[in-house]
C-alpha positions in Angstrom: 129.2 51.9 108.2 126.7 53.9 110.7 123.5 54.0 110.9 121.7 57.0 109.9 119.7 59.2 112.9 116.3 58.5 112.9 114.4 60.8 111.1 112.8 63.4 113.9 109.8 65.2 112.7 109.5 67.8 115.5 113.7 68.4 114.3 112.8 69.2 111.1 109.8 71.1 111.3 109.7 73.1 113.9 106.4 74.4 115.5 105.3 78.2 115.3 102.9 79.4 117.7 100.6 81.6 116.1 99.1 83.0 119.6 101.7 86.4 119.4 101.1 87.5 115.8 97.6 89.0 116.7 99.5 91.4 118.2 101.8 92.8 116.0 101.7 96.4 115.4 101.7 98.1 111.5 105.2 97.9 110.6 106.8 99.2 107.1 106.6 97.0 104.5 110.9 96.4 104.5 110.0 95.5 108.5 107.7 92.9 107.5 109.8 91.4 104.8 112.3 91.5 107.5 110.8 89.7 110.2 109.2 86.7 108.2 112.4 86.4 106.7 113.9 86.1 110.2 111.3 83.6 110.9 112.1 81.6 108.1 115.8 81.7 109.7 115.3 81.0 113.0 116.8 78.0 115.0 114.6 76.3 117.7 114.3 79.0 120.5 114.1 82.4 117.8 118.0 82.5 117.8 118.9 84.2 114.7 122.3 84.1 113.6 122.9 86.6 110.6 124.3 90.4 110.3 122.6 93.1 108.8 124.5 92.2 105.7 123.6 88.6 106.0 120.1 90.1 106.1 120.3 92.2 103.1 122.0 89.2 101.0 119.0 87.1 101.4 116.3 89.6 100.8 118.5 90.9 97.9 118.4 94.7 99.6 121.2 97.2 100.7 122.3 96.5 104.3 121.5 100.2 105.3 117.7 99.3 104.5 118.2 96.4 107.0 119.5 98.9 109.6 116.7 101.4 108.8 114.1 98.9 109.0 115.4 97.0 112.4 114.6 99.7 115.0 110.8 98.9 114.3 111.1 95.3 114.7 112.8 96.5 118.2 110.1 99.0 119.1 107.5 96.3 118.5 109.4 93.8 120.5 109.4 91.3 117.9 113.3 91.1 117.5 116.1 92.2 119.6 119.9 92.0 119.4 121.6 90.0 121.6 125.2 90.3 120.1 126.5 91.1 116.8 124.9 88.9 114.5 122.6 87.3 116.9 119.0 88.1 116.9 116.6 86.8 119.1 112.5 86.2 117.9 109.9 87.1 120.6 109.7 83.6 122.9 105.5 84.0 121.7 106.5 83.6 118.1 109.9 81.9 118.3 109.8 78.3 116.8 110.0 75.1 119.5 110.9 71.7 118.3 108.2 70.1 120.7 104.8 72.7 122.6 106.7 72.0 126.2 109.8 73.5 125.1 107.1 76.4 124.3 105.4 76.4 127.6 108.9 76.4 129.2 109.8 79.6 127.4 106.7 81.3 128.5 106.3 80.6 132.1 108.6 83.2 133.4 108.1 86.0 130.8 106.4 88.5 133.0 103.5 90.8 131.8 105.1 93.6 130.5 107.3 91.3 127.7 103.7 89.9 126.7 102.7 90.5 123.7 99.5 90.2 124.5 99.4 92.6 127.8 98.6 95.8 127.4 98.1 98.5 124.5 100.5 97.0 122.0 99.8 99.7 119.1 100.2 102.7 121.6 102.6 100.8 123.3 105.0 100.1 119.9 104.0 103.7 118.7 105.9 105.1 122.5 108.9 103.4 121.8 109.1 104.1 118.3 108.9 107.8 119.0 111.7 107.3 122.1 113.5 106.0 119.8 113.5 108.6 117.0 113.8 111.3 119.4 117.3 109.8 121.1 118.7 109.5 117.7 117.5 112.8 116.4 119.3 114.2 119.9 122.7 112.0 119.4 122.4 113.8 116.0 122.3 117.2 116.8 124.9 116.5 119.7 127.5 115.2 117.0 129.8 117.8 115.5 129.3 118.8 112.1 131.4 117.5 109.3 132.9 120.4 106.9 130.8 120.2 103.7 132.3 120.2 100.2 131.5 123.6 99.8 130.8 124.2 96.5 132.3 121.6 94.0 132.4 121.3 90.2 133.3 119.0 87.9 136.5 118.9 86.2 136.1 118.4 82.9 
């Protein structure tokens, strides 16, 4: 018989910094269910692992609002993808098992991935608009689909 691991505090409850969330930015209420739910899911370090359908499955919504809801989380710099299902937390609001580990993290994250540099609402509210106007480009460059015309029902 083995002995069990000693029971490590710092292992099972993680520490979150609560330095970065002064500066998030007013995000749609799906965006904020999103992200604490990500926090709630996070390993030591912000690592996410979970698709946008894991996503949906725990907060019991459609995958497509997951999608629809991420690109804020990006613009805000709170999440961003690293792979496909793999999410990475900010490092200011990411989880660390012990504050060194935090300061670790930090010391080479240059100004301009601070969350607390700059105009972070103006800031968020630039690339959010970036954003919506390369995907309302890469949607007028796509070819049309042929519509249905105009269908009835057979009865």
């Amino acid at each position: 018989m083995t002995a069990a691991a000693p029971y490590s505090l710092a292992q099972h409850h993680p520490q979150i910094s609560v330095q970065g969330f002064g500066y998030i930015p007013r995000l749609p209420p799906t965006a904020y269910a999103i992200f604490l739910y990500l926090l709630a899911q996070q390993q030591p370090g912000g690592l996410v692992r979970a698709t946008h359908a894991d996503l949906g499955v725990g907060l019991a919504v459609d995958r497509g609002v997951v999608s629809r809801a991420m690109p804020y989380l990006v613009a805000a710099r709170l999440v961003k993808s690293v792979g496909r299902g793999r999410l990475q937390l900010h490092p200011m609001l990411a989880s660390y098992s012990i504050p060194r580990e935090r300061a670790i993290a930090l010391a080479p994250l240059p100004d301009e991935e601070r969350l607390d540099v700059g105009h972070f609402e103006e800031e968020y509210e630039q690339r959010l608009n970036l954003y919506q106007q390369a995907k309302a480009r890469r949607k007028a460059a796509a070819p049309r689909k042929a519509g249905r015309g105009h269908l009835r029902s057979v009865r």
